[in-house]
C-alpha positions as CSV (number, residue, x, y, z in Angstrom):
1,X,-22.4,-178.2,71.2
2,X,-25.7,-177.5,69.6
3,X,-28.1,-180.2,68.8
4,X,-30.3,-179.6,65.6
5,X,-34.2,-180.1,65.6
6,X,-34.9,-180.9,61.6
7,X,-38.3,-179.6,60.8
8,X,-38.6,-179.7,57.5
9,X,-37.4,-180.6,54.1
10,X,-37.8,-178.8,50.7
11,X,-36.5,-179.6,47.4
12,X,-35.3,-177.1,45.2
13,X,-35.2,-177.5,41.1
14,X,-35.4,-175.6,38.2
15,X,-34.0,-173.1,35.7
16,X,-33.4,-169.4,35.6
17,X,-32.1,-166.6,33.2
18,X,-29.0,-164.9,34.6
19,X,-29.4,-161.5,34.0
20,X,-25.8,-160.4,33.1
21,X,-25.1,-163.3,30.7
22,X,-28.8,-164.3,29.9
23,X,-28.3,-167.7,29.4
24,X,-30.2,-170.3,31.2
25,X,-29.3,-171.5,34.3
26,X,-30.6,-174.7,36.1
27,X,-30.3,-175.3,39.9
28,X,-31.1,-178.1,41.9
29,X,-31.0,-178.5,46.1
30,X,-32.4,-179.8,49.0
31,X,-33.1,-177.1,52.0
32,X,-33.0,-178.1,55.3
33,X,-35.0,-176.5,57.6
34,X,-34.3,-176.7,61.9
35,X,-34.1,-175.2,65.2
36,X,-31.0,-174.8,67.0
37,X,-30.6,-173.3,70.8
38,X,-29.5,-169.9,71.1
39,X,-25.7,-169.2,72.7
40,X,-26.7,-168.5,76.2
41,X,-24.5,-165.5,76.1
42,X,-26.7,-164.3,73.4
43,X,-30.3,-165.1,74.2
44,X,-32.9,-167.9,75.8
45,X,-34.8,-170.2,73.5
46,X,-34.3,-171.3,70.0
47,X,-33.8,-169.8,66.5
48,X,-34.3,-170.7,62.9
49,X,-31.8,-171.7,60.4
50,X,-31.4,-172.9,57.1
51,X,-29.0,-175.3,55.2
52,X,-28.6,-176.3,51.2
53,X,-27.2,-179.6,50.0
54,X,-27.2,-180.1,46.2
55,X,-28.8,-182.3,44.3
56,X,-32.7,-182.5,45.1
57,X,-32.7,-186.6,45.0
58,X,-30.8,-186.5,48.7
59,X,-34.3,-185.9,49.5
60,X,-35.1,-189.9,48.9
61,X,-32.6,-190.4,51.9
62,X,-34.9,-188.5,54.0
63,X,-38.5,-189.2,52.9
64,X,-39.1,-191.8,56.2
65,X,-37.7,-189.6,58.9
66,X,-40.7,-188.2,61.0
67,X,-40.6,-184.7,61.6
68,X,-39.4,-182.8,63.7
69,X,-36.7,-184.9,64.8
């Protein structure tokens, strides 16, 4: 099993015309940025990924934590 190394936290918010329909469309997230280790069968060291949870607020829940943890 993997651990995750949270490095950063971005919110997300705002509004955008679809093209197809062109109606307005708002959005609202948190990202969640980390490190992960590599498989070993695959490669030595670390890589990047991403994550989205709705709803910008969550980021409230985070705010304290002191990165990278």
């Amino acid at each position: 099993m993997s651990k995750l190394l949270l490095v950063g936290l971005e919110i997300s918010k705002g509004d955008f015309v679809d093209e197809k329909s062109g109606r307005t469309v708002a959005y609202d997230s948190l990202k969640i940025h980390c490190l992960t280790d590599l498989p070993i069968d695959k490669g030595v060291g670390k890589k990047y990924v991403s994550m989205k949870i709705k709803n910008s607020a969550n980021m409230e829940k985070y705010r304290s934590f002191d990165l990278p943890c």
